[in-house]
Structure formats: C-alpha cells, structure tokens
PALO-445412 format. One record per residue: residue number from 1; residue in one letter; chain; x, y, z of N, C-alpha, C in turn. Coordinates in nm, 4 decimals, always signed. Layout:
// residues N
 seq type mol     n.xx     n.yy     n.zz    ca.xx    ca.yy    ca.zz     c.xx     c.yy     c.zz
 NUM    a   A        X        Y        Z        X        Y        Z        X        Y        Z
...
END
This chain:
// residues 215
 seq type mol     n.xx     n.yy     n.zz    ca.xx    ca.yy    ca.zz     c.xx     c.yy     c.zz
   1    x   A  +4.3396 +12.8277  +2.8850  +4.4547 +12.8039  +2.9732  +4.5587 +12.9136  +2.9517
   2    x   A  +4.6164 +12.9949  +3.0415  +4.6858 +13.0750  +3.0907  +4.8113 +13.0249  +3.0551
   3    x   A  +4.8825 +13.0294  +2.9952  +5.0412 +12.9789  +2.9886  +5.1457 +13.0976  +3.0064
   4    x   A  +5.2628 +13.0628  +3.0294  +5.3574 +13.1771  +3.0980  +5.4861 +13.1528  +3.0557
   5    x   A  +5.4983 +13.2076  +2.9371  +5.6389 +13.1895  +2.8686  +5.7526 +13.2091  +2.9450
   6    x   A  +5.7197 +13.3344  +3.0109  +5.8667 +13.3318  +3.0975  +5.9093 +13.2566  +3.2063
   7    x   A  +5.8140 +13.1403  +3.2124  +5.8546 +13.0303  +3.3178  +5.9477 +12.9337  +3.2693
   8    x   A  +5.8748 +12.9096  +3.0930  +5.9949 +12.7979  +3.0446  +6.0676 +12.8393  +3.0230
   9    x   A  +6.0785 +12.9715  +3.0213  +6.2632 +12.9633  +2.9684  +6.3437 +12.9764  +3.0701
  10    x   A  +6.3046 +13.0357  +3.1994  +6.3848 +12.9993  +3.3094  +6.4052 +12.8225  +3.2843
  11    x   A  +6.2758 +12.7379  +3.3089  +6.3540 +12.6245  +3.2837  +6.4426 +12.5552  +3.2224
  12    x   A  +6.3976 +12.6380  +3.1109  +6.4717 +12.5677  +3.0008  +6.6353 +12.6279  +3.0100
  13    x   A  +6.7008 +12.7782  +3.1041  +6.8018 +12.8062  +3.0616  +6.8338 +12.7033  +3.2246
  14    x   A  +6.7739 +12.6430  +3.3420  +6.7551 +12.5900  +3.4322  +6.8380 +12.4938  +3.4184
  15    x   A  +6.7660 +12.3598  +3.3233  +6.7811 +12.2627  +3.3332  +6.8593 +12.2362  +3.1530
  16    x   A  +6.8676 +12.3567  +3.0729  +6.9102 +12.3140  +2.9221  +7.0538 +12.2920  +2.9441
  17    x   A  +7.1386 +12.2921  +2.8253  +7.2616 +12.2293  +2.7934  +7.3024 +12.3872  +2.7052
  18    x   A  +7.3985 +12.4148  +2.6889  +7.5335 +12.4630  +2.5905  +7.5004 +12.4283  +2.4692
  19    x   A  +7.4785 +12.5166  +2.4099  +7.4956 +12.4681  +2.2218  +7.5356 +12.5639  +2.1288
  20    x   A  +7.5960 +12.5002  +2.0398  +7.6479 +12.6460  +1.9063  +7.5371 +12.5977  +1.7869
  21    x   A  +7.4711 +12.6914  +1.7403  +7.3613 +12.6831  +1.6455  +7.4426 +12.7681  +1.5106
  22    x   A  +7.4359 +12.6835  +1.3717  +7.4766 +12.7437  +1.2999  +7.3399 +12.7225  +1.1756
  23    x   A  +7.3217 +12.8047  +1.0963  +7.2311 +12.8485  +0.9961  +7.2740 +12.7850  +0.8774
  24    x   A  +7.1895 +12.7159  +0.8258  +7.2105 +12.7077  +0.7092  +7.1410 +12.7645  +0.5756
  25    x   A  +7.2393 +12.7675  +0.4960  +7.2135 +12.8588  +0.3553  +7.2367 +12.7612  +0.2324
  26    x   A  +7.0897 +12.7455  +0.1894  +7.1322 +12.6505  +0.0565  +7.1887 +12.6940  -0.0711
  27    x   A  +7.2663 +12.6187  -0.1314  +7.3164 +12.6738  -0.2744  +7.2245 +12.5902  -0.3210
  28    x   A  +7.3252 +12.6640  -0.4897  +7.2641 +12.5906  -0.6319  +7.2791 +12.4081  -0.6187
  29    x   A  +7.3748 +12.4041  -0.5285  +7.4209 +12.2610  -0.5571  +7.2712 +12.1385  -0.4712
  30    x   A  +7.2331 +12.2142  -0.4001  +7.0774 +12.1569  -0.3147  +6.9369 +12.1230  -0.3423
  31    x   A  +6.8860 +12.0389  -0.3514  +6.7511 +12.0336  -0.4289  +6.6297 +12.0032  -0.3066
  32    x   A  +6.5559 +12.1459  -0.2658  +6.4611 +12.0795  -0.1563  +6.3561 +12.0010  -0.1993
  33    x   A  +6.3250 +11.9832  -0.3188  +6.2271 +11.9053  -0.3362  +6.2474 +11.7548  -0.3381
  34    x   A  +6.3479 +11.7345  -0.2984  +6.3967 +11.5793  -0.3008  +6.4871 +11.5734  -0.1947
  35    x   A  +6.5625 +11.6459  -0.1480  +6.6167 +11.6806  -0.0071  +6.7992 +11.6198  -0.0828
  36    x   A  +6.8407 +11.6028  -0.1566  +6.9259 +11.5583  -0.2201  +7.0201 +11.6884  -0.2574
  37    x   A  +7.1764 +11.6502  -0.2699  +7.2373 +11.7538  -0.3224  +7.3741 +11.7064  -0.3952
  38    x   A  +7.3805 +11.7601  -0.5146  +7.5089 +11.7158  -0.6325  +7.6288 +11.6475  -0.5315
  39    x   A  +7.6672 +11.5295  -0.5190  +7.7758 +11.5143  -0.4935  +7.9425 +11.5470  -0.5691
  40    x   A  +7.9008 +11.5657  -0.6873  +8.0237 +11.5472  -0.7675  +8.0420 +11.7123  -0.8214
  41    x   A  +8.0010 +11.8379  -0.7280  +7.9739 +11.9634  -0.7471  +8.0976 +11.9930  -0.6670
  42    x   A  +8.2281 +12.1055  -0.7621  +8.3337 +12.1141  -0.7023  +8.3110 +12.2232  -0.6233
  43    x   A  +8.2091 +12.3370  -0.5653  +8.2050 +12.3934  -0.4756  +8.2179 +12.3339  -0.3172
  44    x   A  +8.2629 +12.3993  -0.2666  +8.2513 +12.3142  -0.1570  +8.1709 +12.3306  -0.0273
  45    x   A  +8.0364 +12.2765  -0.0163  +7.9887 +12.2901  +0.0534  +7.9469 +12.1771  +0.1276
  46    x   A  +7.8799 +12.2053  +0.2649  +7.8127 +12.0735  +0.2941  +7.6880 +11.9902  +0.2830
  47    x   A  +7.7002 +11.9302  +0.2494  +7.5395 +11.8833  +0.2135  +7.4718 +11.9753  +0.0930
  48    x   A  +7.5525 +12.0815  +0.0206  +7.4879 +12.1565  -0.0646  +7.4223 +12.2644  +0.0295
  49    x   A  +7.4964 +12.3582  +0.1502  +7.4751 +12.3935  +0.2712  +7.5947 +12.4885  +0.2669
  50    x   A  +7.5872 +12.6367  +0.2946  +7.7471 +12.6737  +0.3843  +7.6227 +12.7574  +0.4857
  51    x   A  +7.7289 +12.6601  +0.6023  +7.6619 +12.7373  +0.7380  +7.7586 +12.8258  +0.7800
  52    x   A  +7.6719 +12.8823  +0.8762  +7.7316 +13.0288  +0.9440  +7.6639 +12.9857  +1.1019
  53    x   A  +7.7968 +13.0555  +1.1409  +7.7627 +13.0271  +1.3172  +7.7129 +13.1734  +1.3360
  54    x   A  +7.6022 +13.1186  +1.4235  +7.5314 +13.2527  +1.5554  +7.6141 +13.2413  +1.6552
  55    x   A  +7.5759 +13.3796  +1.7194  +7.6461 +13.4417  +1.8289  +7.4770 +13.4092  +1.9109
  56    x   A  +7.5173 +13.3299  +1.9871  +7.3997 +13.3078  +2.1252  +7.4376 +13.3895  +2.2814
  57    x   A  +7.3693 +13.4802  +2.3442  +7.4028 +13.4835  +2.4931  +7.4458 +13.4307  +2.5556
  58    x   A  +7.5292 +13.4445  +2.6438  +7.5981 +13.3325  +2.7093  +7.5141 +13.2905  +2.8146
  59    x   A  +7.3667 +13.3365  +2.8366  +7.2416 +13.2885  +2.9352  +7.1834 +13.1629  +2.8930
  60    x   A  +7.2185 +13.1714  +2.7069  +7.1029 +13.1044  +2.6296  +7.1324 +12.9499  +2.6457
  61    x   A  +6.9963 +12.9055  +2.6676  +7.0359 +12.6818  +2.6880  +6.9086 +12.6607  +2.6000
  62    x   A  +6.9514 +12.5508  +2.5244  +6.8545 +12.4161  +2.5155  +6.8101 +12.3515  +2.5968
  63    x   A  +6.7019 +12.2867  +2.5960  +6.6764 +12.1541  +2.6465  +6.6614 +12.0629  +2.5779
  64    x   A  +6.7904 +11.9395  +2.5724  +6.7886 +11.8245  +2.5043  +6.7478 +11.7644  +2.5943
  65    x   A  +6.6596 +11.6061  +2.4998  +6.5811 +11.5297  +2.5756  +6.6145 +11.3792  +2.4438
  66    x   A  +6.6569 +11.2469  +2.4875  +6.6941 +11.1213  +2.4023  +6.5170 +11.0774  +2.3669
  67    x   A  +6.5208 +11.0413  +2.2733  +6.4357 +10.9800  +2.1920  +6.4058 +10.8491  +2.2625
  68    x   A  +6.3292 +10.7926  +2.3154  +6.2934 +10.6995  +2.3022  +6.2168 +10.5790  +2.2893
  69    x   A  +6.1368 +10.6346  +2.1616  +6.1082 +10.4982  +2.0830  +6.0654 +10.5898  +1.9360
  70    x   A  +6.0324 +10.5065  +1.8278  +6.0140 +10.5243  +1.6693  +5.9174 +10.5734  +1.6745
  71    x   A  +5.8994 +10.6814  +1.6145  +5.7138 +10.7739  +1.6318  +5.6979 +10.8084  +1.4744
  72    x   A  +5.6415 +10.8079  +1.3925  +5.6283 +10.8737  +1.2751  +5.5237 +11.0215  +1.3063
  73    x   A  +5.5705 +11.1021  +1.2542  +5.5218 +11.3029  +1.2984  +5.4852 +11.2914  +1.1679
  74    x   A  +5.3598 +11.3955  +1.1875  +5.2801 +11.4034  +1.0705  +5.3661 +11.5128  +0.9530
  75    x   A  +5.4465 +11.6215  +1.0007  +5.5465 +11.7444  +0.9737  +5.6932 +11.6829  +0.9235
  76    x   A  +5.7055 +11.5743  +1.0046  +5.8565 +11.5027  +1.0162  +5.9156 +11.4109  +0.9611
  77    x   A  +5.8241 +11.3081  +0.9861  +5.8125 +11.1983  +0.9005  +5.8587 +11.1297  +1.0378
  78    x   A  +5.9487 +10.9961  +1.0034  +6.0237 +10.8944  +1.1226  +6.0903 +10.9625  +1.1833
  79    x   A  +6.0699 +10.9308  +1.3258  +6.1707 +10.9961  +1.4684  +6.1867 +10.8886  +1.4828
  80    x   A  +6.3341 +10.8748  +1.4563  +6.4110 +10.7508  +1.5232  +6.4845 +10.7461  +1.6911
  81    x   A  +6.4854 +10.6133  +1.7204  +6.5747 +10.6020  +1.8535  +6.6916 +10.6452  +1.8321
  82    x   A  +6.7844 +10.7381  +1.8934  +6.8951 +10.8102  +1.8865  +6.8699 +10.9554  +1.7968
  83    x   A  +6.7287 +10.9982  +1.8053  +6.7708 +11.1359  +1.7498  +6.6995 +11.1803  +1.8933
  84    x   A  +6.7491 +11.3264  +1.9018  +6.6919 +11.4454  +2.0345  +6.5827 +11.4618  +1.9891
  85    x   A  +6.5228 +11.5010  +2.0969  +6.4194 +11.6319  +2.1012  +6.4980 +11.7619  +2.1633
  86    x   A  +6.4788 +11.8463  +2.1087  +6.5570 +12.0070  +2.1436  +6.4382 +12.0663  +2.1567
  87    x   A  +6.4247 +12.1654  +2.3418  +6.3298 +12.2747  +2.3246  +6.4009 +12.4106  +2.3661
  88    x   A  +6.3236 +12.5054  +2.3122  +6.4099 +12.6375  +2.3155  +6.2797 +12.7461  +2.2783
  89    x   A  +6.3431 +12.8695  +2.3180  +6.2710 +12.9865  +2.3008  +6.2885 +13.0758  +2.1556
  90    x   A  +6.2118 +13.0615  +2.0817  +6.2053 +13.0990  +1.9522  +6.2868 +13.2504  +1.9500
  91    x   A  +6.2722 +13.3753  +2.0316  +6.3340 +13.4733  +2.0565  +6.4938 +13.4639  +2.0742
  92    x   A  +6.5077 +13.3564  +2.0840  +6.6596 +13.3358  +2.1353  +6.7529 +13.2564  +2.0340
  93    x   A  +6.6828 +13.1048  +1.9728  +6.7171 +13.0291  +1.8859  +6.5826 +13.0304  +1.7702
  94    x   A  +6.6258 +13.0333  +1.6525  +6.5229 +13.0268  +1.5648  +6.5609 +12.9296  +1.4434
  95    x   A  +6.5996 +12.8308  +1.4318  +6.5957 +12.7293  +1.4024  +6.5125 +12.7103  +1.2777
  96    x   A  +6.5791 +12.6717  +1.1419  +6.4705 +12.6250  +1.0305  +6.5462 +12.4804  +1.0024
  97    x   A  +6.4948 +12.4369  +0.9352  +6.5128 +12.2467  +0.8531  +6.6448 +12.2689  +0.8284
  98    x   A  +6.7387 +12.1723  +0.8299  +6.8639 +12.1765  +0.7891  +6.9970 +12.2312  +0.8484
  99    x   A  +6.9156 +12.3232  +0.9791  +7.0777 +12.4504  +1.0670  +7.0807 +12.3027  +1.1141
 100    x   A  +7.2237 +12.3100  +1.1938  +7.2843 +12.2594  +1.2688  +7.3349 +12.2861  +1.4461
 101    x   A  +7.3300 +12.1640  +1.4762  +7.3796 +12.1975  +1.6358  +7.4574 +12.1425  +1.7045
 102    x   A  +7.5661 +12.1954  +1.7581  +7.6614 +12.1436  +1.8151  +7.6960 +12.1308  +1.9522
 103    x   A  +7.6087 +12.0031  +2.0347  +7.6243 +11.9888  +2.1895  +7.7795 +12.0140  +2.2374
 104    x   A  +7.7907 +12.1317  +2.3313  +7.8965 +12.1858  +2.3871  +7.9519 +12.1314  +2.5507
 105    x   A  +7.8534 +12.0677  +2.5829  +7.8414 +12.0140  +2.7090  +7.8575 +11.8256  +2.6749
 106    x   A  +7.8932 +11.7901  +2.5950  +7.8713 +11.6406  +2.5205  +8.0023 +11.5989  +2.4666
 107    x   A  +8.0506 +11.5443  +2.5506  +8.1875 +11.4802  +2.4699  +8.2236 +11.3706  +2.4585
 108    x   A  +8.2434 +11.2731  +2.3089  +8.2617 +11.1620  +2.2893  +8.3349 +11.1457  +2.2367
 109    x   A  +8.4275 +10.9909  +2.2355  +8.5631 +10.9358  +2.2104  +8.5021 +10.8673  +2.1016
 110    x   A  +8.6233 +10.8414  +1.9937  +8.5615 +10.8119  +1.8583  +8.7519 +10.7092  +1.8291
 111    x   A  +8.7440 +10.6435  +1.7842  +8.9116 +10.5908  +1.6840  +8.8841 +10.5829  +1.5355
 112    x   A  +8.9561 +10.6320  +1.4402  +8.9372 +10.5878  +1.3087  +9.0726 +10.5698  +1.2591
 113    x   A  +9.1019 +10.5296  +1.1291  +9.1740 +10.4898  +1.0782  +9.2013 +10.5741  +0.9315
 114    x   A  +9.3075 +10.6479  +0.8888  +9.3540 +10.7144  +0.7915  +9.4893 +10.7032  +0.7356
 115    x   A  +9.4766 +10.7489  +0.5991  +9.5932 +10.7722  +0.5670  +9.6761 +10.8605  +0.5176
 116    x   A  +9.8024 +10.8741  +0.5414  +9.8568 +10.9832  +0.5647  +9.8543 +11.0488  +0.4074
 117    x   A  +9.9111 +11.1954  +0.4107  +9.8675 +11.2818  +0.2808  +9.7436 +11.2153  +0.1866
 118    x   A  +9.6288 +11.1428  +0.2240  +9.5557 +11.1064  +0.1227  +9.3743 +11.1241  +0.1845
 119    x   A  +9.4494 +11.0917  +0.3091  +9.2387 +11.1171  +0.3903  +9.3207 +11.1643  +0.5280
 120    x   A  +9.3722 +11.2729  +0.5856  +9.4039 +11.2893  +0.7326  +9.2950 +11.3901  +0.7516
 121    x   A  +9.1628 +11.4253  +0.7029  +9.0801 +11.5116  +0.7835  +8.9633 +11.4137  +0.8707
 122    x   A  +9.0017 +11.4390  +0.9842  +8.9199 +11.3069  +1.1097  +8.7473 +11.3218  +1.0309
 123    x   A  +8.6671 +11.2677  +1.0601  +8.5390 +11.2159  +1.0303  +8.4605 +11.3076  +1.1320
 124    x   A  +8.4842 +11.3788  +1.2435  +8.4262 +11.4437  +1.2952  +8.4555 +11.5858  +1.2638
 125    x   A  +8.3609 +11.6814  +1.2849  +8.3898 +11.8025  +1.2582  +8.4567 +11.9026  +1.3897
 126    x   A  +8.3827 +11.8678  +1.5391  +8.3868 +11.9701  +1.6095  +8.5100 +11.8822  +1.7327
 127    x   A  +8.6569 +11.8718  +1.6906  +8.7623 +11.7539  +1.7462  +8.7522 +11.8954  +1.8653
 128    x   A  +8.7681 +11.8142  +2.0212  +8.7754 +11.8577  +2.1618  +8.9585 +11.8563  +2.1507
 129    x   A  +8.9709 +11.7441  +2.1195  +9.1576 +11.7190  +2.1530  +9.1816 +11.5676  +2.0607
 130    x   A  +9.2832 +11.5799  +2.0597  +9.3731 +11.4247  +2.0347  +9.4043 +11.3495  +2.1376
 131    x   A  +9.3966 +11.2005  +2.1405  +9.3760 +11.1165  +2.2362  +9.5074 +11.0244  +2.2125
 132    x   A  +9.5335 +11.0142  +2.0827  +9.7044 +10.9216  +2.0479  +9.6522 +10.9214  +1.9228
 133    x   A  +9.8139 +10.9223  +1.8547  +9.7827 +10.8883  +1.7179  +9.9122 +10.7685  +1.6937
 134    x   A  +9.8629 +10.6973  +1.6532  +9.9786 +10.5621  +1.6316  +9.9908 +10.4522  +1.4902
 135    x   A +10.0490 +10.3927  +1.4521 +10.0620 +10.3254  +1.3075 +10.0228 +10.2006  +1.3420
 136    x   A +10.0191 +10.1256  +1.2641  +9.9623  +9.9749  +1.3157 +10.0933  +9.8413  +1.4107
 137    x   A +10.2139  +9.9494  +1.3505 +10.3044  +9.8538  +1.4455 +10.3540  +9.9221  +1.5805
 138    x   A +10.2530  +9.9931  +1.6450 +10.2741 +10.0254  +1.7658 +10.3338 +10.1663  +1.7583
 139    x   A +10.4087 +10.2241  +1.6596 +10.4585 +10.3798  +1.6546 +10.3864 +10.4600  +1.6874
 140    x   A +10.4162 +10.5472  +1.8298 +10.3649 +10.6716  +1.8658 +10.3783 +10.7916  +1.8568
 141    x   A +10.2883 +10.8544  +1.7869 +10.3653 +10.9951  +1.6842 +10.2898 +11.1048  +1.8317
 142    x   A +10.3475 +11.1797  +1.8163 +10.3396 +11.3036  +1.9351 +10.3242 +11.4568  +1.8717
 143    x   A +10.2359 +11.4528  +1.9345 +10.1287 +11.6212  +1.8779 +10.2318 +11.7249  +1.8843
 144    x   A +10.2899 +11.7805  +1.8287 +10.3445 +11.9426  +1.8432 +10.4698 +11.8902  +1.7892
 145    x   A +10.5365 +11.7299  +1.7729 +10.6699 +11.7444  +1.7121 +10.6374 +11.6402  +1.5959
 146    x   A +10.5280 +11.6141  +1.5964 +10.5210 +11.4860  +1.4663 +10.3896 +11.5402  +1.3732
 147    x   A +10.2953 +11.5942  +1.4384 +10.2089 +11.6642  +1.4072 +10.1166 +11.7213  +1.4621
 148    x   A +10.0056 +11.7923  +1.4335  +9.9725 +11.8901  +1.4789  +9.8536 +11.9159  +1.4046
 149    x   A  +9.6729 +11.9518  +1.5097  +9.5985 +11.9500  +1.4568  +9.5456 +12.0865  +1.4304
 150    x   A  +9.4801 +12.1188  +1.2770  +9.4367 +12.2129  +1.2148  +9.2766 +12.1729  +1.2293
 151    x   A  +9.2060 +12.2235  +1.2809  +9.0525 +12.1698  +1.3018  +9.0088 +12.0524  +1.2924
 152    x   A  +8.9951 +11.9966  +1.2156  +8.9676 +11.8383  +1.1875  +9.0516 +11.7431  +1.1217
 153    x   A  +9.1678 +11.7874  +1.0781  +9.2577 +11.7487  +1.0007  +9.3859 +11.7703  +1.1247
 154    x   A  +9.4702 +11.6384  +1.0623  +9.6142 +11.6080  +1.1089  +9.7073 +11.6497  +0.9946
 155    x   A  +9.8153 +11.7183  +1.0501  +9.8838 +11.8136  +0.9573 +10.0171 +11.7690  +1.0237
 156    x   A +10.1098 +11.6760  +0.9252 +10.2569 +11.6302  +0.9494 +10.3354 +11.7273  +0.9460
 157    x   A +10.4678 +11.7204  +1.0392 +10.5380 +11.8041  +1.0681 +10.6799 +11.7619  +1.0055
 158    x   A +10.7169 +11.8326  +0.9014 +10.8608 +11.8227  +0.8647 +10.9451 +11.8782  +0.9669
 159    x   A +11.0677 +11.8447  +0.9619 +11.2096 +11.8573  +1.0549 +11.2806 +11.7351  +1.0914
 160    x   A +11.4074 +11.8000  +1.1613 +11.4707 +11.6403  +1.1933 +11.4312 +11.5339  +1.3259
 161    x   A +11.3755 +11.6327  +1.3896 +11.3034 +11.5352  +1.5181 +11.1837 +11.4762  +1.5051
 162    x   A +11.0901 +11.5072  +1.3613 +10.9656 +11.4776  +1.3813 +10.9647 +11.3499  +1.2767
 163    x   A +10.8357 +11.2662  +1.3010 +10.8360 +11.1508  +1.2165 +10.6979 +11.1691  +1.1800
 164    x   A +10.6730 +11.0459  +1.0936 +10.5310 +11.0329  +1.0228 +10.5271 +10.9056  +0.9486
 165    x   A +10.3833 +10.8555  +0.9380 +10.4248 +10.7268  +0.8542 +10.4836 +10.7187  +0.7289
 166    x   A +10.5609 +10.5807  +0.7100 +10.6452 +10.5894  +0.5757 +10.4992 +10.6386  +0.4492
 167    x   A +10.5528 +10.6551  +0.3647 +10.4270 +10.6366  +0.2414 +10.4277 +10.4696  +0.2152
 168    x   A +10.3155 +10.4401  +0.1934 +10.2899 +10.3289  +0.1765 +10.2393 +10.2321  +0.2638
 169    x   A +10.2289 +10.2998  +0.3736 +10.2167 +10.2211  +0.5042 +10.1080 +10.2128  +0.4862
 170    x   A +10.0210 +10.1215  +0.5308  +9.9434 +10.0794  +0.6617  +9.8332 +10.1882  +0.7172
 171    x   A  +9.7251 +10.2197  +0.7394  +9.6947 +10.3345  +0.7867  +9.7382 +10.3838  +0.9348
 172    x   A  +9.7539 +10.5138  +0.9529  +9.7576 +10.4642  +1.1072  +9.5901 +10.5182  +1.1391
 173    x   A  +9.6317 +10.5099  +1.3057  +9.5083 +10.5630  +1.4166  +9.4893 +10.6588  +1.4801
 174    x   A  +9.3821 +10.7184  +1.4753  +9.3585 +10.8418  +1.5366  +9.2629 +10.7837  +1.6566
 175    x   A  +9.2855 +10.8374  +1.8103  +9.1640 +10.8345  +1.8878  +9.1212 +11.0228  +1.9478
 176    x   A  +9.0715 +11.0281  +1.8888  +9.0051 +11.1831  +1.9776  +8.8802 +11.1869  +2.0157
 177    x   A  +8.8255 +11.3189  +2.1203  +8.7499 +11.3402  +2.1944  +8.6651 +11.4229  +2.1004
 178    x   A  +8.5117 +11.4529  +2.0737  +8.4622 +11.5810  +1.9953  +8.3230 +11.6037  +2.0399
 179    x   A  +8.2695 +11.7219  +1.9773  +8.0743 +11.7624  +2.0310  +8.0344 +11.6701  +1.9300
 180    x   A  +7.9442 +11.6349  +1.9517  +7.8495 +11.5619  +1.8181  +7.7671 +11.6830  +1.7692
 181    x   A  +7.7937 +11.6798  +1.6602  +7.6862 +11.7786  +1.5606  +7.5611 +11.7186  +1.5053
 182    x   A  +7.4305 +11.7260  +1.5577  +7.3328 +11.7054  +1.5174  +7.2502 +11.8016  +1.4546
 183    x   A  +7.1357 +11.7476  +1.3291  +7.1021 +11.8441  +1.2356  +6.9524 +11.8449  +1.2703
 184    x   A  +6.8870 +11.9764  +1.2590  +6.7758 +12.0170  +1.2794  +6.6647 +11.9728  +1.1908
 185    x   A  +6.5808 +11.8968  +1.2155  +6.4716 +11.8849  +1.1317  +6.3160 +11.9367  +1.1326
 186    x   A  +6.3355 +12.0192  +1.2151  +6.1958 +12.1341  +1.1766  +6.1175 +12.1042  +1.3568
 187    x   A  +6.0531 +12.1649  +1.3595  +5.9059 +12.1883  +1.4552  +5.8360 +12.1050  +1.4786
 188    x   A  +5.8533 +12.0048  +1.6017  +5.7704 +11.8781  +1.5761  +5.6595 +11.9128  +1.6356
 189    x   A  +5.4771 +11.8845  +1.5556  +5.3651 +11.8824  +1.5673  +5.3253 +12.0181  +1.6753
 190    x   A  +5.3848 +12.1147  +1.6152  +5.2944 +12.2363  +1.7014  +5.3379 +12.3721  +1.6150
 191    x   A  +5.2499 +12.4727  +1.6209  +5.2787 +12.5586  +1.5308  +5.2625 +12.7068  +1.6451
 192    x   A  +5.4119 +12.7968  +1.6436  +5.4528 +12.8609  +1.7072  +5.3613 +13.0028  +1.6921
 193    x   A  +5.3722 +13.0554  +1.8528  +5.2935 +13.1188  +1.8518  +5.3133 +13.2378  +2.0111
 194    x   A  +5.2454 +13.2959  +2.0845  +5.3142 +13.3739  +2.1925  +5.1841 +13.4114  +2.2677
 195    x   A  +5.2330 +13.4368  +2.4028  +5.1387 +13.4909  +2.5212  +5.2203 +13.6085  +2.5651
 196    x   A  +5.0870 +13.7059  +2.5665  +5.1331 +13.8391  +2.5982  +5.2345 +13.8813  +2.5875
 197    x   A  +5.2403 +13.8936  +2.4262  +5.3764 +13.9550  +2.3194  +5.4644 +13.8646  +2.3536
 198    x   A  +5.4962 +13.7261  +2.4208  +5.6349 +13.6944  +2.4599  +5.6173 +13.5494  +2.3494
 199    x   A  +5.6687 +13.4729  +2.2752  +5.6819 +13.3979  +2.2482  +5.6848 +13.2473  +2.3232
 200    x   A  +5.6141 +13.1576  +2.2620  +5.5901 +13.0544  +2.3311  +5.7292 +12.9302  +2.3045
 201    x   A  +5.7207 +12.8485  +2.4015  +5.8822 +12.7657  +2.3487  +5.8967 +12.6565  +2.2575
 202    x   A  +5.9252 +12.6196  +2.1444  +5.9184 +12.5342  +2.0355  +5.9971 +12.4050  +2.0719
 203    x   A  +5.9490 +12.2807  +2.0542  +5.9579 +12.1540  +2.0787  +6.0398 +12.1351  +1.9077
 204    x   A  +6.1590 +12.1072  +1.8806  +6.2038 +11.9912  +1.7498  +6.2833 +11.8767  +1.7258
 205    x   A  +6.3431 +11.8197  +1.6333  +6.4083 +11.7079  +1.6514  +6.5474 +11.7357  +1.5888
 206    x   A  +6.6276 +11.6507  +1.6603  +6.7822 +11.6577  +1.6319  +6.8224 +11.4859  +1.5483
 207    x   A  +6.8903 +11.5105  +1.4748  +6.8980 +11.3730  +1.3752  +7.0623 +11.3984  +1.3640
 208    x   A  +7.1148 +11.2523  +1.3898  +7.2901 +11.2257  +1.3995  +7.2966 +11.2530  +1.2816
 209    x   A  +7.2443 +11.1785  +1.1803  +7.2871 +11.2224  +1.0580  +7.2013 +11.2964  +0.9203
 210    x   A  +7.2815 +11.3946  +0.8698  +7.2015 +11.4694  +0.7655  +7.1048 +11.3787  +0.6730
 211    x   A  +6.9616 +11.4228  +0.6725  +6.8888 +11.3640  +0.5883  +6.9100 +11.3319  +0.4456
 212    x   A  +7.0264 +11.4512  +0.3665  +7.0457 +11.4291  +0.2893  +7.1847 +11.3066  +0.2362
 213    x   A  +7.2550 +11.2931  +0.3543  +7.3815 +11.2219  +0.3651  +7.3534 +11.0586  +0.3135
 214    x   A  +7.1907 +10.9971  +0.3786  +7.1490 +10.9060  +0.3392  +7.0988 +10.8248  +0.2377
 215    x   A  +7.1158 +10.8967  +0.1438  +7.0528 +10.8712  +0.0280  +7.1123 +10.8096  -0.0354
END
C-alpha cells in the first residue's frame, strides 16, 4: 500500500488545533525507572523536569481527538477516558515521554480558593485572564489597583487606594480562564517510519495529569 505523507499533513494542519510543545529535560531529582521524582528536592523543577518551549511554524497543527473508552496499549499501559489522542508530523513536532502540551485553541474556567501571602500561585499554569477575585464576604478586589497577575500567581498591590484580604482571613476566590496543559506519553502502538524520504504521521496520547504527580 502506497501511502502519501503529504496528504496527512495537509489534513492534519486542515483540520488540527494550535499548540505550544515544550521538551522536557530530566534532572538528578527524576527516576525513570519508577517514573517517580524527589518531592522534598529544593531545586525547582517540575515533576523532576525543566521544560523548554519550541518555536513551532505558525502553519504547524495537531490533531486532537477525546478518548473514548479505557484501552490498555501494549507501549502505554491504561488509556483512560479524558486523555487525547494527538496526531502530528514527526518533521514538525517530535515529541518524547514526558514533553508537554499546551492546547492554544482550548479555554477553560476553573474557581479555586487561596490564601493570601501563603498559596496565591493559581493551580493552573497557562492563566488566559482573571475572571473576579473576591473574599468570602462578598469583597471585590480589582485587577490593576488591588492586584495584579504575574503568570500564575496573584501579586497584592500596596498603596492607599488598593486593598487585599486582612491576614487572617478566610481564603478568598479566584475564577480564571486558562489552556489545559496535557502531558505526552509516548507513541501509541506504531513504530515511526517514512515514504519517499518524507516521514510518516505519529498517532500518541495526551494525559491531564503527570504520570508521575500520581503516585
């Protein structure tokens, strides 16, 4: 059978989605043979991970596709309901166990609850905007004179017009908008390969949460 790489990737840049792909690089703090990594290691990394973002074409798409139903992969292990399938052109995205991906076209509303100078970095990594931030007795603090967000973190604003919760309070609420970052777990059941010098397009899975996070 004749296959024609340069058909899927028209499709795939056709019908794919926006994504930021970042690489990951394991430290000392990471153990692949158990997929586990030091929690109590004052470097700071993630997962025992510092990623680095790629620079993708601005042509380049995925094709995400929802999971749905429980499959165990002979390479993978359990594909659960709520992880992707991601396909892409190996020439373009090259993807090993552990990079990360951040749907750019995907935006979801999240509320949590923090407290001030002690946990204000939000639970998501890739925040779109702030949605309200308020205390539990109804106080509405306002972005640019009460505070003000530094990537994932809420950062209080001293002066005489600005407020913040007392210490001691109550937590307040955050609602914001963000990409979901899903993590790469390898090549599901096919082993990459190319037609007439061009590379063929790789099928893998996207998992909400780090394999190692679960443990």
């Amino acid at each position: 059978m004749h296959l024609r790489p340069e058909r899927f990737r028209k499709a795939i840049r056709r019908h794919g989605k926006l994504v930021e792909w970042w690489k990951a690089i394991p430290t000392s703090d990471y153990n692949p043979e158990t997929n586990a990594y030091d929690r109590d290691s004052d470097t700071a990394t993630e997962y025992g991970h510092i990623y680095v973002k790629q620079t993708l074409d601005n042509s380049v798409r995925a094709l995400i596709q929802q999971v749905t139903k429980e499959v165990v992969d002979p390479n993978i292990g359990m594909i659960q309901v709520g992880d992707l399938h991601i396909s892409f052109m190996p020439d373009e995205i090259n993807p090993v166990r552990m990079d990360k991906f951040v749907l750019l076209e995907t935006v979801e509303t999240t509320r949590e609850v923090h407290d001030k100078d002690v946990a204000d970095v939000l639970h998501q990594a890739d925040v779109v905007d702030i949605v309200s931030v308020q205390s539990n007795d109804g106080t509405v603090y306002v972005e640019g004179v009460d505070f003000e967000l530094d990537g994932a973190e809420i950062v209080w604003l001293d002066g005489d017009e600005s407020a913040s919760p007392p210490a001691g309070a109550p937590g307040y609420v955050v609602e914001y908008r963000y990409h979901p970052v899903y993590w790469y777990l390898g090549v599901r059941g096919q082993t990459r390969g190319e037609q007439d010098g061009v590379p063929l397009p790789c099928n893998g899975v996207l998992t909400l949460k780090h394999p190692a996070a679960v443990q």
